[in-house]
C-alpha positions, -999 to +999 in steps of 0.1 A: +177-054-033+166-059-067+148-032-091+105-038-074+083-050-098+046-051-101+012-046-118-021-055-122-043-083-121-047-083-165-011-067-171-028-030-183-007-012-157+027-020-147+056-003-123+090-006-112+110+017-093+150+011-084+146+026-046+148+008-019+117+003+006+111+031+029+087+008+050+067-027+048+038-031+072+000-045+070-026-019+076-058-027+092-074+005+084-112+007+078-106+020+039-079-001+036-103-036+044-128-018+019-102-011-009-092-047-005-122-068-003-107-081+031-094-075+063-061-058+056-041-050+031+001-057+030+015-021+015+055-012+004+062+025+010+088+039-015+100+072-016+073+097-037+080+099-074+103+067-073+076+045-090+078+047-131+043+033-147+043+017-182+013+010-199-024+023-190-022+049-174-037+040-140-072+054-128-076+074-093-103+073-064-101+105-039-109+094-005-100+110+026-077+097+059-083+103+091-059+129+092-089+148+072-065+150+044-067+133+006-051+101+001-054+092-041-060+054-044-045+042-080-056+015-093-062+000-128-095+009-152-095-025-162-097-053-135-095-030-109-069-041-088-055-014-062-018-003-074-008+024-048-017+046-023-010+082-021-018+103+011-014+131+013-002+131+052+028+106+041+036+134+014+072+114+012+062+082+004+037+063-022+024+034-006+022+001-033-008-025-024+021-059-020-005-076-039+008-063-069+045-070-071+062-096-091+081-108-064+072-110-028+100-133-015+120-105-002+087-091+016+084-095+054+060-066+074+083-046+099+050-031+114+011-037+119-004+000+117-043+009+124-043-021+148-079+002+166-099-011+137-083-046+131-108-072+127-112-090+160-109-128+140-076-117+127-047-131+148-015-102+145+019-114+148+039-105+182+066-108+160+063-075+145+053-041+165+015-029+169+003+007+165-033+020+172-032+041+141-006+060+116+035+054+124+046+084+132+056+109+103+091+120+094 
């Protein structure tokens, strides 16, 4: 694959990193419907410190997971569109919204993750594995 691309909704905050995907998947998490205005949000994992930002530098939001541990939510000052996610019980991974990238033709989810709090109008694929909450770390 290709160098991954991305930014945000008005071009103040870009990325790219040249590593490939650790993970795709579409999360169904309560904070991640909330983040996103919807009912789940589509998310590429790349390994932590990968990602190289140009432009404004972009803003943070500390929530907490589940896990009772941080997870920093980047996204841009401007327009507000969600860049990455950074929890801190994935410490080997930031987690970019798919939203936000260039080019999605290469994108297909391997996993549906949080499936517990998946909105019940939401149809999931039986294409793709279902887990009740987190993957499993490591």
């Amino acid at each position: 694959m290709s160098k991954i691309r991305g930014g945000c909704l008005c071009g103040a905050v870009r990325y790219s990193t040249e590593a490939e995907p650790l993970l795709t998947a579409v999360c169904h998490c309560k904070n991640c419907q909330r983040q996103s205005g919807t009912a789940f949000s589509v998310v590429v994992a790349v390994p932590k410190g990968s990602l190289v930002f140009e432009g404004r530098e972009p803003g943070n939001y500390r929530d907490t997971g589940e896990s009772g541990l941080p997870v920093d939510r980047r996204f841009c000052t401007t327009c507000g569109s969600p860049i990455i996610s950074q929890p801190a019980a994935m410490p080997m991974m930031d987690v970019i919204k798919a939203g936000t990238l260039d080019d999605t033709s290469w994108l297909q989810p391997q996993i549906n993750v949080w499936c517990d709090s998946a909105q019940p109008w939401v149809p999931l694929s039986d294409a793709i594995p279902r887990i009740p909450r987190n993957p499993p770390a490591g």
